[in-house]
C-alpha positions in Angstrom: 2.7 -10.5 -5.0 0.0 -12.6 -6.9 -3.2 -11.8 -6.6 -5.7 -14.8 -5.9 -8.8 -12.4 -5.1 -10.2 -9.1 -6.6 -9.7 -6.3 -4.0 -12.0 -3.8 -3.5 -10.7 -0.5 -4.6 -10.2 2.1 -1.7 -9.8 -0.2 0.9 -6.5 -1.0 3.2 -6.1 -4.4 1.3 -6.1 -2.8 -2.1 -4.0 -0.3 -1.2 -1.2 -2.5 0.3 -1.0 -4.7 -2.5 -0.6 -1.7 -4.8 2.2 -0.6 -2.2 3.7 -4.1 -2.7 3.6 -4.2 -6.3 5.3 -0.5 -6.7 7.9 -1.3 -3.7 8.7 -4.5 -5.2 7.0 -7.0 -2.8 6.3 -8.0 0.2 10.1 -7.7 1.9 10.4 -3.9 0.9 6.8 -3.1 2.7 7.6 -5.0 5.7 11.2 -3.3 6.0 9.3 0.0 5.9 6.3 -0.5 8.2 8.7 -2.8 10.7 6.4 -5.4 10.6 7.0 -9.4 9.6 6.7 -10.1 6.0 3.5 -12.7 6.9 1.7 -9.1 8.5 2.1 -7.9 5.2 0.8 -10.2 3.1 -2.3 -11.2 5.7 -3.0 -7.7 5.9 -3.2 -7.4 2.2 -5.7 -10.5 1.6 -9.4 -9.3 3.0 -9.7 -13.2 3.0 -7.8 -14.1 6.1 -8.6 -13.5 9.9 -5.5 -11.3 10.2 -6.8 -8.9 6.7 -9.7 -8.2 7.7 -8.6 -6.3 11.3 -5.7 -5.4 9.5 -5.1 -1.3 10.5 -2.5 1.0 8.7 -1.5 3.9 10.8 -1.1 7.7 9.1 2.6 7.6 9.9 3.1 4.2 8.2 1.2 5.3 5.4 3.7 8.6 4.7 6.5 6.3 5.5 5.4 3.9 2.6 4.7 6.8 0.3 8.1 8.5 1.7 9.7 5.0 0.4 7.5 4.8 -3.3 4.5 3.2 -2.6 2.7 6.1 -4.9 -0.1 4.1 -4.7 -0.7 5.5 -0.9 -0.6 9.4 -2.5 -3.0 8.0 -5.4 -5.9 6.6 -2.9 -5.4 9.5 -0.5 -6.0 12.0 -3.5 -9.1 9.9 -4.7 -10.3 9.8 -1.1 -10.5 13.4 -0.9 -12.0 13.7 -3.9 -8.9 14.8 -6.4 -6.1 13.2 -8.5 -2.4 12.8 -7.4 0.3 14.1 -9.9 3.4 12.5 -9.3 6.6 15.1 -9.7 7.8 15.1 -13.2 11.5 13.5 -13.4 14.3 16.2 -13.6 15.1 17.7 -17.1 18.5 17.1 -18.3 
């Protein structure tokens, strides 16, 4: 997803456009959160009528961390004041 507008950090439209970029856009998140690929992107710009009511519920939010969005995990972390550390990748 291009980004047209700074988003504030720690806010639901930052934190879906980080989920879009590590899911691989726009498609992927909507497949996830079962919702049109339009919600999505509205959602994600604080610009348009539909962004800024936009609402992510805690379920959706595990389901896009559940899916890769480590983004989710990384503001979560920061909200409660810490740091998310992904796994490391299996040894071989």
């Amino acid at each position: 997803m291009k980004r047209y507008s700074q988003r504030k950090r720690g806010t639901l439209h930052a934190a879906l456009t980080r989920a879009i970029e590590d899911l691989g856009g726009v498609d992927k998140v909507a497949d996830v959160l079962e919702r049109s690929p339009d919600w999505v992107y509205s959602a994600a710009n604080p610009h348009r009528d539909e962004g800024k009511k936009a609402v992510l519920s805690w379920p959706q939010a595990r389901a896009l961390a559940r899916a890769g969005a480590l983004s989710i995990a990384e503001d979560m972390a920061a909200e409660a004041g810490g740091v998310f550390m992904p796994p490391l990748p299996p040894q071989a």
